[in-house]
C-alpha positions as CSV (number, residue, x, y, z in Angstrom):
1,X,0.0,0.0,0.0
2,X,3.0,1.7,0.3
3,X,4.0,4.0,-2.6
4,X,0.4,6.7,-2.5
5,X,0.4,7.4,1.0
6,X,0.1,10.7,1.9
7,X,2.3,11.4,4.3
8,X,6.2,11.6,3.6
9,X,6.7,10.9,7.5
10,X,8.6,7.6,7.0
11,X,12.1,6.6,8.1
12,X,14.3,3.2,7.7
13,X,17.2,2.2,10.2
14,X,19.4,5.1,10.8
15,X,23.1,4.8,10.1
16,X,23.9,6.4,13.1
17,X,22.5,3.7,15.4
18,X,22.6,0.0,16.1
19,X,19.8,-2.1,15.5
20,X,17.8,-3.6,17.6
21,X,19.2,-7.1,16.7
22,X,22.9,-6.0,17.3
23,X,21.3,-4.7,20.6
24,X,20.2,-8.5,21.6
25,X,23.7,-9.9,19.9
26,X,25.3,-8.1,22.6
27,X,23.2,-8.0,25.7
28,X,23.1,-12.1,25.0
29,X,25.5,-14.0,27.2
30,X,26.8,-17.6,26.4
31,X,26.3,-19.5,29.2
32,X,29.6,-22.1,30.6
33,X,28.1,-25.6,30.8
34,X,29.8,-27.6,33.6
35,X,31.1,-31.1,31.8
36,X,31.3,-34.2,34.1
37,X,34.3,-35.4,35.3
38,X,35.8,-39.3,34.9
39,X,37.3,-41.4,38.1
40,X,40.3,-43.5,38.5
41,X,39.2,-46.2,40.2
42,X,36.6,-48.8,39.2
43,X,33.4,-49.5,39.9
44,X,30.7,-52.2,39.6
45,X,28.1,-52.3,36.9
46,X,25.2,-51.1,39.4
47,X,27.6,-48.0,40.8
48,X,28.5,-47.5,36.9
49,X,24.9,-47.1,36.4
50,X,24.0,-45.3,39.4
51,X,27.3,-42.9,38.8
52,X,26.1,-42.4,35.2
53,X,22.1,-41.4,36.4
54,X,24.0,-38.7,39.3
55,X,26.3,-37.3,36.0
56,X,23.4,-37.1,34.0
57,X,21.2,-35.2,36.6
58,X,24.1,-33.1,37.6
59,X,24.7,-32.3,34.2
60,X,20.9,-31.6,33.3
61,X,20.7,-29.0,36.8
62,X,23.7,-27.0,35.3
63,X,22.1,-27.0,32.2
64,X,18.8,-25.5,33.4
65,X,21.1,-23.5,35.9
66,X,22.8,-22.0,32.8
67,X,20.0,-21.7,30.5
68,X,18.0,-19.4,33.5
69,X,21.7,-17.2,33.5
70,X,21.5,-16.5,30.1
71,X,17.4,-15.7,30.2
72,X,18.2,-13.5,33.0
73,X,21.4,-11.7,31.6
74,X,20.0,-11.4,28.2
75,X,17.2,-9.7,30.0
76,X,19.2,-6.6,31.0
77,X,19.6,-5.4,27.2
78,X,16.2,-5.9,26.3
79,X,14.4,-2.6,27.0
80,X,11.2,-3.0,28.7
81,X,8.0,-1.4,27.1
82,X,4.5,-0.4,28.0
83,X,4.2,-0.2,31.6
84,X,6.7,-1.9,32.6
85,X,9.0,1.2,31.4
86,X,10.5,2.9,34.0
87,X,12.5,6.0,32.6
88,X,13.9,7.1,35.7
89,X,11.8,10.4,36.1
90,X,10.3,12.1,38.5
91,X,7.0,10.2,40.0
92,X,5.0,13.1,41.4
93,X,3.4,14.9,38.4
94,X,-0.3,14.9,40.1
95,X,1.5,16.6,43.0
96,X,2.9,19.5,41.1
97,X,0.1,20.5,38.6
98,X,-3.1,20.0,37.4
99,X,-4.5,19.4,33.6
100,X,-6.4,21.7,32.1
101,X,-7.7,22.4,28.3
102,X,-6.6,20.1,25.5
103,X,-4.6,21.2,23.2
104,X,-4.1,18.5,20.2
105,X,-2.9,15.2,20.5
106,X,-0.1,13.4,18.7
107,X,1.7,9.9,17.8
108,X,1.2,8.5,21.0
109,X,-0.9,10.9,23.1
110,X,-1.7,14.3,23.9
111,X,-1.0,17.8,25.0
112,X,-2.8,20.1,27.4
113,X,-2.3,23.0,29.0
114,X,-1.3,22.5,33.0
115,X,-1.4,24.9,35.8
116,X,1.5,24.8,38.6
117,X,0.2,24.4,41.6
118,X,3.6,26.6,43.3
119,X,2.3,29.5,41.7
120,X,-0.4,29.2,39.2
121,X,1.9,29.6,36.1
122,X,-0.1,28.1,32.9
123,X,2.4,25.7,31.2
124,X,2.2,23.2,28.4
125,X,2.4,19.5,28.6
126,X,2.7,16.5,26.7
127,X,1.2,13.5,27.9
128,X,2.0,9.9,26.5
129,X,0.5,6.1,26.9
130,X,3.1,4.1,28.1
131,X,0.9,1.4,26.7
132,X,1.4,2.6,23.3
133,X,4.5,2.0,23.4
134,X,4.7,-1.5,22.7
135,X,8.6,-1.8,20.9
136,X,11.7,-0.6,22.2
137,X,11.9,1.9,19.8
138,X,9.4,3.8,20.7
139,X,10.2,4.1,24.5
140,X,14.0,5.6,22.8
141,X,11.9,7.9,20.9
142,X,10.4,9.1,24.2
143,X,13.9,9.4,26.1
144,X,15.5,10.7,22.6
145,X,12.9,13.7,22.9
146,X,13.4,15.0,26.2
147,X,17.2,14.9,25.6
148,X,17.0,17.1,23.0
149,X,14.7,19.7,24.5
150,X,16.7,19.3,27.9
151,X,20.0,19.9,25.3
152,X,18.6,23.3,23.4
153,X,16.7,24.6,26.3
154,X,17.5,28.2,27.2
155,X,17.4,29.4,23.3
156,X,15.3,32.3,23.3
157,X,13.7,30.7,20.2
158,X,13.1,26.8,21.5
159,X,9.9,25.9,23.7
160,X,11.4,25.6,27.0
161,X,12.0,22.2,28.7
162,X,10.7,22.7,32.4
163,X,10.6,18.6,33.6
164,X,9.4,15.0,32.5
165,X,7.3,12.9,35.1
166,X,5.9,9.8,35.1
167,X,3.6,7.1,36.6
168,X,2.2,3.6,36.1
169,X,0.0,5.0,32.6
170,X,2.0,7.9,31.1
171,X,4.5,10.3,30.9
172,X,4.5,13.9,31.6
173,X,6.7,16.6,29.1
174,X,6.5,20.0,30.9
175,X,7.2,22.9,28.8
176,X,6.6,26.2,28.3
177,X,3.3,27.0,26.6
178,X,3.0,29.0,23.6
179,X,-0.5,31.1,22.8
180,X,0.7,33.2,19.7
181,X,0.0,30.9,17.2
182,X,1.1,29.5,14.2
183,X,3.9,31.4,11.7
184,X,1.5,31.4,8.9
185,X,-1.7,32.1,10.7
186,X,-0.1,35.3,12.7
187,X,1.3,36.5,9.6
188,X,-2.0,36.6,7.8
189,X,-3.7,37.5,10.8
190,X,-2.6,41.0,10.6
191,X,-4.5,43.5,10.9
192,X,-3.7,46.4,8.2
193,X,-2.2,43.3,6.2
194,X,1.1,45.4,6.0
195,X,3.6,42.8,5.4
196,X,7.3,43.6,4.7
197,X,10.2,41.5,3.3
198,X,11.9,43.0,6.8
199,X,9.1,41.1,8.6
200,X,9.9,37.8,6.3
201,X,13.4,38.6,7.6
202,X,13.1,38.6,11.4
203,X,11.0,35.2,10.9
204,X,13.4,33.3,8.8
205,X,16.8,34.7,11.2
206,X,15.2,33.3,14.3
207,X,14.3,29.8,12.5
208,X,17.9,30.0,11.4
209,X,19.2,30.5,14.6
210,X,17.5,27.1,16.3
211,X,19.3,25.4,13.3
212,X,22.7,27.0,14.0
213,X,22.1,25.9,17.9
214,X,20.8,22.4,16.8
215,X,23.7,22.1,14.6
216,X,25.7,22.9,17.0
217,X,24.4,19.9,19.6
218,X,25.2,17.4,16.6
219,X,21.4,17.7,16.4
220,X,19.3,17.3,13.1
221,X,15.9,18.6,13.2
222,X,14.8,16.8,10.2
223,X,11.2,18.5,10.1
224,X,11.7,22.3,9.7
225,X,8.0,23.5,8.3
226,X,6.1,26.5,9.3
227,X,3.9,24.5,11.3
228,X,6.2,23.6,13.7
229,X,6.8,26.6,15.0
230,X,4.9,28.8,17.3
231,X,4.9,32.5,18.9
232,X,5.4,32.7,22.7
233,X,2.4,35.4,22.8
234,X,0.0,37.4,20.7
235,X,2.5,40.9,21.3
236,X,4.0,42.0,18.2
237,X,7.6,41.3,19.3
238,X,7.0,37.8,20.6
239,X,9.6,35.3,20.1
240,X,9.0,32.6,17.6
241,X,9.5,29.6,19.2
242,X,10.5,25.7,17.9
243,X,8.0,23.1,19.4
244,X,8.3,19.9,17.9
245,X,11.2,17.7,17.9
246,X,9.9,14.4,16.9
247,X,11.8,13.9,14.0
248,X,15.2,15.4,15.4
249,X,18.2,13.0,16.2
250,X,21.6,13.4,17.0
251,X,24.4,12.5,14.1
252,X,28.1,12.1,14.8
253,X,30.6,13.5,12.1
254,X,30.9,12.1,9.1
255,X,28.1,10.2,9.2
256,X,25.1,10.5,7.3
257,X,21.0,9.6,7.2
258,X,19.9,6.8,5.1
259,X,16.1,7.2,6.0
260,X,13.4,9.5,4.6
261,X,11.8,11.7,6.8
262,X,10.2,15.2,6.4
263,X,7.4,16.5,4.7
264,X,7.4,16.3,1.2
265,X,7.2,20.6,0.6
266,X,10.6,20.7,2.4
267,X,12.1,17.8,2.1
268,X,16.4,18.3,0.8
269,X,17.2,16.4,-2.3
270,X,20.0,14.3,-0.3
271,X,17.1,13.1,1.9
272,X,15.9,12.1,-1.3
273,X,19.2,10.2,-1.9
274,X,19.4,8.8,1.9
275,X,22.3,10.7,2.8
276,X,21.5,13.7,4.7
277,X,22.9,15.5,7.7
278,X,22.2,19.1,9.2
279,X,22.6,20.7,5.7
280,X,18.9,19.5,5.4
281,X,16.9,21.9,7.9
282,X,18.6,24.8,5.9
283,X,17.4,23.4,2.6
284,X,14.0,23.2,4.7
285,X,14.3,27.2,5.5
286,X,15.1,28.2,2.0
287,X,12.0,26.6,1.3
288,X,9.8,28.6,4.6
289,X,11.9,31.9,3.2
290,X,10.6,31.0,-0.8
291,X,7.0,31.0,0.6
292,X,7.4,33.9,3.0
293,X,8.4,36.1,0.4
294,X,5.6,35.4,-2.8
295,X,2.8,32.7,-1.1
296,X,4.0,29.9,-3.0
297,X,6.1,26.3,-3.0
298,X,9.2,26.5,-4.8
299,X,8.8,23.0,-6.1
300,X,5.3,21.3,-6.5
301,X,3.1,18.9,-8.6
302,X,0.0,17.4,-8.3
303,X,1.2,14.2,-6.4
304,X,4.4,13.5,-3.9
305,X,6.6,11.5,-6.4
306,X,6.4,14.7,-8.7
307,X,7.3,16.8,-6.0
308,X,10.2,14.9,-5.5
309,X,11.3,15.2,-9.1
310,X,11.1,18.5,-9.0
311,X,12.9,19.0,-6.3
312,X,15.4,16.6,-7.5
313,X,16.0,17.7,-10.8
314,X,14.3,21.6,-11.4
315,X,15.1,25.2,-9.8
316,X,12.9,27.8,-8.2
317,X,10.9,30.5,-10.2
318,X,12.3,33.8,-9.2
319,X,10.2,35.2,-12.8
320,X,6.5,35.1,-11.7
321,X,4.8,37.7,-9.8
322,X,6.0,39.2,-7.1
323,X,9.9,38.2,-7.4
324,X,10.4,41.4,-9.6
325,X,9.8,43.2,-6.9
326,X,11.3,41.1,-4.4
327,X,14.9,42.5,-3.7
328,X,18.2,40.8,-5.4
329,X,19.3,40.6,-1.6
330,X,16.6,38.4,-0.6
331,X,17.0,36.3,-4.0
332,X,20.3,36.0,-3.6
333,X,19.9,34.4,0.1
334,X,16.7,31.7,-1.3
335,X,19.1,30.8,-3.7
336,X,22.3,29.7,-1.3
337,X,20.2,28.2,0.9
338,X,18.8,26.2,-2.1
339,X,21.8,24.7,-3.5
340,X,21.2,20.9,-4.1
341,X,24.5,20.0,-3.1
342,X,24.6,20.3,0.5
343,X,28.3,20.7,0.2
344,X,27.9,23.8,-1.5
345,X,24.9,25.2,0.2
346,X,25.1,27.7,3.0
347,X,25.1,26.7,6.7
348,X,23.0,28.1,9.2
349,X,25.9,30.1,10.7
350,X,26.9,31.5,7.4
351,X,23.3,32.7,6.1
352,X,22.6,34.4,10.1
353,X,25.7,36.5,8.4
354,X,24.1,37.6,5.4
355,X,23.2,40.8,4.6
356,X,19.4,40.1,4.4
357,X,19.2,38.4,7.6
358,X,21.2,40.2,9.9
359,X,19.3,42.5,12.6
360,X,20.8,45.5,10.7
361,X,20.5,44.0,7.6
362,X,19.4,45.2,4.3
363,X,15.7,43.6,4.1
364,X,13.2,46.3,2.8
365,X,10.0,47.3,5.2
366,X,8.1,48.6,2.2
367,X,4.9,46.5,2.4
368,X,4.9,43.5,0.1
369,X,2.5,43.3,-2.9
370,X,-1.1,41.9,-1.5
371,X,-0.7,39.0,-4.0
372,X,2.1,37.4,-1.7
373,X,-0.5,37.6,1.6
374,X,-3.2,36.0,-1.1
375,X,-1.1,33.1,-2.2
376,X,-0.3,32.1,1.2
377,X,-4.0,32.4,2.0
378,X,-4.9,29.5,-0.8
379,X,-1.4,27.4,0.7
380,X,-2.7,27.2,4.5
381,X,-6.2,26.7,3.7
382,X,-5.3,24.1,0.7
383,X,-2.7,22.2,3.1
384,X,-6.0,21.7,5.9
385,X,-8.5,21.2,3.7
386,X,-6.6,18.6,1.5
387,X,-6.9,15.6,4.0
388,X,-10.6,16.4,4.6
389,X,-11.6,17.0,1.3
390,X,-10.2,13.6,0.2
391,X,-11.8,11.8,2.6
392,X,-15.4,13.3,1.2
393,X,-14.5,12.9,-2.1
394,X,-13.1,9.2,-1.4
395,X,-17.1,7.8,-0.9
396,X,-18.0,9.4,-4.3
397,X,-16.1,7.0,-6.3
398,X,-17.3,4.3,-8.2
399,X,-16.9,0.3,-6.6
400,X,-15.5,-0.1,-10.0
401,X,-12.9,2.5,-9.7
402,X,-11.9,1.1,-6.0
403,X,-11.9,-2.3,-6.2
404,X,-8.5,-3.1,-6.1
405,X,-8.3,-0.6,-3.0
406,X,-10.5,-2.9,-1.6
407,X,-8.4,-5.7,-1.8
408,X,-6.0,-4.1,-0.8
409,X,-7.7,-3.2,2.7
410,X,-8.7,-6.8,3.0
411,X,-5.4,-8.1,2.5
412,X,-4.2,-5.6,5.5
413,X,-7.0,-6.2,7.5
414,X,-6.2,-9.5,8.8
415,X,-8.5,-9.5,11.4
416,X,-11.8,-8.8,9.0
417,X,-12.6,-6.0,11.6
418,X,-13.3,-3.7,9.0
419,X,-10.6,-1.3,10.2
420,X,-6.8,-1.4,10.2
421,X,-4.9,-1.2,13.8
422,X,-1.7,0.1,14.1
423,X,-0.5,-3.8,14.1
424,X,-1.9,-4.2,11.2
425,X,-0.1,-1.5,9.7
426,X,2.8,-1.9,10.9
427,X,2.9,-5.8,9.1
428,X,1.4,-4.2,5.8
429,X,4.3,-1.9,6.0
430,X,6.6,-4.5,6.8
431,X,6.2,-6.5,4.1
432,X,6.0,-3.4,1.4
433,X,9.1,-1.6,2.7
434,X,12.5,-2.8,2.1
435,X,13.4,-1.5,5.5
436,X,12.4,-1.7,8.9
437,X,10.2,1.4,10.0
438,X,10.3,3.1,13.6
439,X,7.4,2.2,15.3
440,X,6.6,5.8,16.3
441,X,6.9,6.7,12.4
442,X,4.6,3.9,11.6
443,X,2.1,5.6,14.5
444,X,2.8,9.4,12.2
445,X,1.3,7.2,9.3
446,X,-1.8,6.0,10.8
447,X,-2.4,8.9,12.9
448,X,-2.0,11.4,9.2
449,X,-5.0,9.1,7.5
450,X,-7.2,8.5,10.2
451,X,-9.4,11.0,10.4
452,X,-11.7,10.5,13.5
453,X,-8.6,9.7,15.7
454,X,-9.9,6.8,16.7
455,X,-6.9,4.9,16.4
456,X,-8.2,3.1,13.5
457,X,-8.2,3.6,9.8
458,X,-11.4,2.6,7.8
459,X,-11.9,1.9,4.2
460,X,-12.9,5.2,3.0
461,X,-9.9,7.1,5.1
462,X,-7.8,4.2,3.4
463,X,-8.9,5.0,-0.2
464,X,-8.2,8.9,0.8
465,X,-4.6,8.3,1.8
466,X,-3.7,5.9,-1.3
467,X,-5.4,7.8,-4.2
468,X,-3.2,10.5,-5.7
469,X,-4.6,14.0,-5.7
470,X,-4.9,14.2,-9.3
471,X,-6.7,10.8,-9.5
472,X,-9.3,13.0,-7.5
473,X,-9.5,16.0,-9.2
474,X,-9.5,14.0,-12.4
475,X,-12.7,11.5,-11.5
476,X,-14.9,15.4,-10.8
477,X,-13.1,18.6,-10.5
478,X,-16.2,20.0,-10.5
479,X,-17.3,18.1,-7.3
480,X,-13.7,19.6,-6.1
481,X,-14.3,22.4,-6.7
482,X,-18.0,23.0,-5.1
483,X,-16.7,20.8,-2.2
484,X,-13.6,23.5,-1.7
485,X,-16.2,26.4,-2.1
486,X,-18.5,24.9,0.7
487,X,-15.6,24.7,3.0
488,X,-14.1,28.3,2.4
């Protein structure tokens, strides 16, 4: 089912990290069996016997003796999941603050906003089901996560990491909360629409500077989009702040990335090639600076795999409407950061130095042209929409037309529920990939294409995520287009 999903969240094995099964080679010890010794002197038949029933009783406790020292040292490199996972934090979360609103959910659970009890302070936090965490990998995701935040907190312009608790059901993230909004949304939320290529500017240097510090951690974020930022506050001067680092992981020198992750508007052509490294996230702001500037993707088609191409193989349009009026400063930035090879393209470091990005920098505040804030308007709205609006058009389609879909389904569904688990997905995946998949990646997938977040995906959310867009818009663009209309 693989190829038409439509997420790009997937990932292989990382070259940067042993696999689970070297994990167990490892951890495994060989146990010493004891071997019976021989004695000089003689003996009768009936001691012979009797000698040779002790040796083999002796022999057979040592055996079992050995074979429960191996279980139980083997044991201690297995890590334990679902409740049974004890990560070592702090145990008195109900003590210390009390959940309030919720404020979206995630691969394995959700986030709320908390109030400390010390002193009333409103505060974020990120609650997760130990019981969803049913592989190894996805209790190092978990520990992975709060390493990172507890590594870049302190940056003015990184949610800050405050503690992680836990108890017999979940564990607790603690972080700052942020209330501003998302970048897109509080750019076209403003109010006399002015909208300056100096404002573009101040966004795109503080998105640069959580690379820089990232980079500097030997961290990879690996999902640099608009939507994963947020502003501390509604005030004007708010910082904008970095909130999600589930994709993020830690590369030594050297080494490089063999799995693809991102989201396929930002995505670096070396992810493309499974060799990435930091160079990536800049490719990724190049991209965030293309559309802050003229309200469009640098690279796009109707369907993923073109996307991909493009980015692979084409450059951006600097021709169209409004790049003549953009400055050759800003161009000139978009372009370095753009570079397909990621040995030539700038680092973070060297583009906070240029002359566009700089706090005293050269980036105009004459208002952009009112095109730029239109374009961007269609882009959010078609990014939400797109999920729901395939879903509804998804029942419209002929049996005809979706009868190998519906195979398909069966074939997953091996229970004949009439929904697929995340089981379910994971051994559809399994088999279709050439690579073993991260179990929380595999949650990213199911959690993207089910729609009613019930943890299942049915047949019709199933025929959304595997169709390609243009098959879609194809079968009754003028279904599309009424069904956009009704929505706007």
């Amino acid at each position: 089912m693989g190829a038409c999903l439509s997420t790009t969240k997937i990932s292989g094995s990382n070259s940067t990290t042993p696999s689970n099964a070297d994990h167990r080679r490892t951890a495994t010890a060989t146990g010493k069996h004891n071997e019976g010794g021989s004695n000089v002197k003689s003996h009768t038949p009936t001691e012979i016997h009797r000698n040779q029933k002790q040796k083999q009783k002796t022999q057979q406790q040592n055996n079992h003796k050995n074979k429960r020292k191996e279980k139980s040292t083997s044991r201690k490199g297995v890590i334990p999941c679902g409740k049974t996972t004890d990560f070592g934090y702090l145990k008195d979360f109900d003590s210390n603050y009390s959940t309030g609103k919720l404020l979206g959910h995630g691969q394995f659970g959700y986030t709320y906003v908390a109030i400390d009890k010390s002193n009333g302070d409103r505060v974020a936090v990120k609650k997760i089901d130990k019981n969803k965490m049913i592989l190894p990998i996805a209790v190092e995701d978990v520990k992975r996560e709060v390493k990172i935040l507890q590594a870049l907190s302190g940056h003015e312009n990184v949610v800050q990491f405050y503690n992680a608790y836990e108890d017999s059901s979940y564990v607790y993230i603690v972080m700052e909360l942020c209330e501003g909004g998302e970048l897109l949304d509080r750019i076209l939320g403003k109010k006399d629409s002015r909208y300056s290529e100096k404002d573009a500017a101040i966004v795109v240097r503080q998105m640069l500077k959580v690379a820089a510090e990232c980079h500097l951690h030997g961290l990879v974020h690996r999902d640099m989009k608009p939507e994963n930022f947020l502003f501390k506050s509604k005030k004007d001067d708010a910082h904008l702040k970095a909130t999600d680092f589930g994709l993020s992981d830690f590369i030594r020198p050297g080494r490089k990335f063999t799995d693809i992750v991102g989201s396929a508007y930002y995505v670096a052509p070396e992810v493309l090639k499974r060799k990435s490294g930091p160079e990536s996230d800049v490719w990724s702001i190049g991209v965030i600076t293309y559309i802050l500037l003229c309200g469009r993707r640098p690279f796009w088609d109707k369907t993923e795999d073109g996307i991909f191409k493009e980015v692979l193989k084409n450059k951006p349009d600097f021709k169209r409407k409004p790049w003549p009026n953009i400055s050759a400063s800003a161009k000139d930035l978009i372009k370095k950061l753009l570079v397909k090879d990621p040995r030539a393209r700038f680092t973070a470091a060297q583009a906070l130095s240029h002359p566009w990005v700089r706090e005293d920098g050269n980036a105009s505040e004459i208002p952009l042209d009112i095109s730029v804030l239109s374009n961007m308007r269609k882009f959010v709205k078609y990014s939400r929409l797109k999920q729901f609006a395939l879903r509804a058009l998804a029942s419209t389609l002929d049996e005809e037309e979706i009868s190998d879909l519906r195979d398909q389904f069966h074939a997953i569904d091996i229970d004949k529920n009439g929904a697929i688990s995340l089981e379910e997905m994971r051994e559809a995946l399994a088999k279709d990939l050439p690579w073993k998949m991260k179990e929380s990646r595999v949650s990213e997938i199911l959690e993207a294409i089910d729609g009613n977040t019930d943890g299942l995906v049915n047949f019709t959310e199933f025929v959304a995520a595997t169709l390609h867009v243009h098959q879609l818009e194809e079968h009754n663009s003028e279904k599309m287009a009424t069904f956009v209309k009704g929505c706007v």
